[in-house]
Structure formats: C-alpha cells, structure tokens
Kinemage of the C-alpha trace (Angstrom):
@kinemage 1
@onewidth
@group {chain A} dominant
@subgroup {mainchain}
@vectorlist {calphas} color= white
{ca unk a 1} P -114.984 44.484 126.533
{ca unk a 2} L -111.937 42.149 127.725
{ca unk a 3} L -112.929 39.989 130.648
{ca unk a 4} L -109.407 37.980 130.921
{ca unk a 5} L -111.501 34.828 130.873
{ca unk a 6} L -112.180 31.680 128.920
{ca unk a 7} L -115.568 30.224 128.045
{ca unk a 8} L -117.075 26.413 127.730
{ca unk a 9} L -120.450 25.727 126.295
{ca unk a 10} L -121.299 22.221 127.478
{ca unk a 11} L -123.416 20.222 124.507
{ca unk a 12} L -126.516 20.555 126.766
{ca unk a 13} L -125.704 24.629 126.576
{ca unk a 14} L -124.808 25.522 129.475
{ca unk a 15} L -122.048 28.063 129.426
{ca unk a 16} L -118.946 28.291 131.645
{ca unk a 17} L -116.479 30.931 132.441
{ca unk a 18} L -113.319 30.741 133.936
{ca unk a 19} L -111.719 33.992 135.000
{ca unk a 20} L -108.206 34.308 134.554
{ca unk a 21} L -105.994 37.243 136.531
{ca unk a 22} L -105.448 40.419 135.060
{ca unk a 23} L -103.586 41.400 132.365
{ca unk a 24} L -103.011 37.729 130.633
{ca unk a 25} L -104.870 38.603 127.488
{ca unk a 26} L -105.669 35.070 126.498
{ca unk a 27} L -105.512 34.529 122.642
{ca unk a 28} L -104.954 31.366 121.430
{ca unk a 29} L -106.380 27.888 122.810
{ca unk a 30} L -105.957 23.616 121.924
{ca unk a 31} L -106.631 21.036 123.814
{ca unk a 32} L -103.968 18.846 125.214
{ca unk a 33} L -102.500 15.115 124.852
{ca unk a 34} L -102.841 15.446 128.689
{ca unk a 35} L -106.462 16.256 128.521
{ca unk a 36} L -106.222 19.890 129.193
{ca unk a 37} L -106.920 23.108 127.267
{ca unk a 38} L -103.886 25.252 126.671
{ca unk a 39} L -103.901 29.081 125.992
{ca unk a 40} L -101.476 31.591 124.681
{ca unk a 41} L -101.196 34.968 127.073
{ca unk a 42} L -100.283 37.352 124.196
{ca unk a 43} L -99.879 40.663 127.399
{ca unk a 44} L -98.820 37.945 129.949
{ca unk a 45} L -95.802 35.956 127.762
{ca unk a 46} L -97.117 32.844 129.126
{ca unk a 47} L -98.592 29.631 128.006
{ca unk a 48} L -101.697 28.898 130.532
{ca unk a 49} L -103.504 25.333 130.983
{ca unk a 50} L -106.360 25.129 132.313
{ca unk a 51} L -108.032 22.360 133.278
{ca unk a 52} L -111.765 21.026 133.113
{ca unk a 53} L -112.081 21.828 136.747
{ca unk a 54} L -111.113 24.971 136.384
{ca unk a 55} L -107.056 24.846 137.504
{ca unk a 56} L -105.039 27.462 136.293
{ca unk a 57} L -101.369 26.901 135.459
{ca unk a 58} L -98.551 29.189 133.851
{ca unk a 59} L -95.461 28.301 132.087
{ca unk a 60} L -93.217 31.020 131.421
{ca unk a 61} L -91.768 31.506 127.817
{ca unk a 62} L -87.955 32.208 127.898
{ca unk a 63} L -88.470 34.913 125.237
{ca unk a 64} L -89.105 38.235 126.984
{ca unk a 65} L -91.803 39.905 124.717
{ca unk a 66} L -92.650 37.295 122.567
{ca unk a 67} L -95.971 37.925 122.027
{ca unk a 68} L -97.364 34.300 122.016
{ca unk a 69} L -100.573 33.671 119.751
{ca unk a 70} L -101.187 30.783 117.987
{ca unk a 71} L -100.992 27.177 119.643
{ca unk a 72} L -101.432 23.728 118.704
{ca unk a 73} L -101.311 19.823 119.677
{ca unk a 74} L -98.258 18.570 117.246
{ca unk a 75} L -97.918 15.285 116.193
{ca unk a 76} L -94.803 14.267 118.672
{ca unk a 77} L -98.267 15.631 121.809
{ca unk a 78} L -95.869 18.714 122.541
{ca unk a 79} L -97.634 22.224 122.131
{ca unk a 80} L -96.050 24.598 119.310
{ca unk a 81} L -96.840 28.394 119.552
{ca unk a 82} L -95.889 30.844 117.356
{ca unk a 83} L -93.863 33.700 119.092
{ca unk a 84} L -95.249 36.788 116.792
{ca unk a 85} L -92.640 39.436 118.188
{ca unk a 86} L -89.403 37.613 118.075
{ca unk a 87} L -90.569 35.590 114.809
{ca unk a 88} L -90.188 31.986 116.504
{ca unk a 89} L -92.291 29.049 116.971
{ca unk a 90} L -91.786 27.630 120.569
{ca unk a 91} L -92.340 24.404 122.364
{ca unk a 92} L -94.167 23.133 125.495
{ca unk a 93} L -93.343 19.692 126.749
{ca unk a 94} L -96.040 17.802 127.976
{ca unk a 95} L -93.285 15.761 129.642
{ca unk a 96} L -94.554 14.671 133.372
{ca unk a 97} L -93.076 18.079 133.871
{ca unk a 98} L -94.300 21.044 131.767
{ca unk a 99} L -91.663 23.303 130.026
{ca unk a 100} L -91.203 25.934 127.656
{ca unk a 101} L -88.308 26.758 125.122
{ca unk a 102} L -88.195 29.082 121.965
C-alpha cells in the first residue's frame, strides 16, 4: 500500500509520519546543506523539502515528465537528481532562494 508519506524513526524509536498530498509518489530522499530532507516526487515532477517540523515545500522541475528519482547533497551543497524519463541529471539551488533547472 502507498500512503504518499515519509517516515522518521527518532534514536529513542519513536516513529514519525508525515503525510504528503496525493499523487506525489515520493521516491528518493537526502538531507540538505540547509538542514532539511529533500525528496524526489517521481508522479508529482517535483522536488519536495520537508522540514523537521514537518513543512512541506515544492519546487517545480522545468522538465515536464521527467520522472525524478534519485537525489543527493553534491559537493558545491546544491541537490542533483537524476531525471529518469528525459535522461538528465538536474539541479536544485539551495541559494537563499530554492530553484530547479535540468
């Protein structure tokens, strides 16, 4: 079963869930320069952030389609993403404005 959510186990074991809307089909997830968790939305075409409160933030990806799945912290604290259906890798700025290009 999908539940369009993503899960945090504290190290005492206490579990979390943060729902997400429907249809965003998180896939991927890193944490952040900025401190937050970042997600792919492989059925949404959106990179989400979420942070440990609980926020919920969408940046769109330019690419219609794309298919975003993979995502990590680079070395330069941008995000890179791999865009499966339109064979790109893709960028998120963690400038103090977040944005997306292919």
């Amino acid at each position: 079963m999908f539940t369009n959510s993503v899960g945090r186990i504290t190290p005492a074991g206490a579990v979390d869930t943060f729902p997400l809307r429907p249809g965003v089909g998180p896939f991927g997830i890193t944490s952040g320069a900025d401190g937050n968790l970042w997600i792919t939305e492989v059925q949404a075409n959106k990179i989400g952030r979420l942070t440990p409160s609980g926020a919920f933030l969408e940046v769109d990806i330019p690419t219609p389609d794309s298919q975003p799945d993979s995502i990590t912290l680079g070395p330069d604290d941008n995000l890179w993403f791999t865009e499966a259906a339109a064979n790109k890798v893709g960028r998120v700025s963690l400038a103090p404005t977040s944005s997306c290009e292919p």
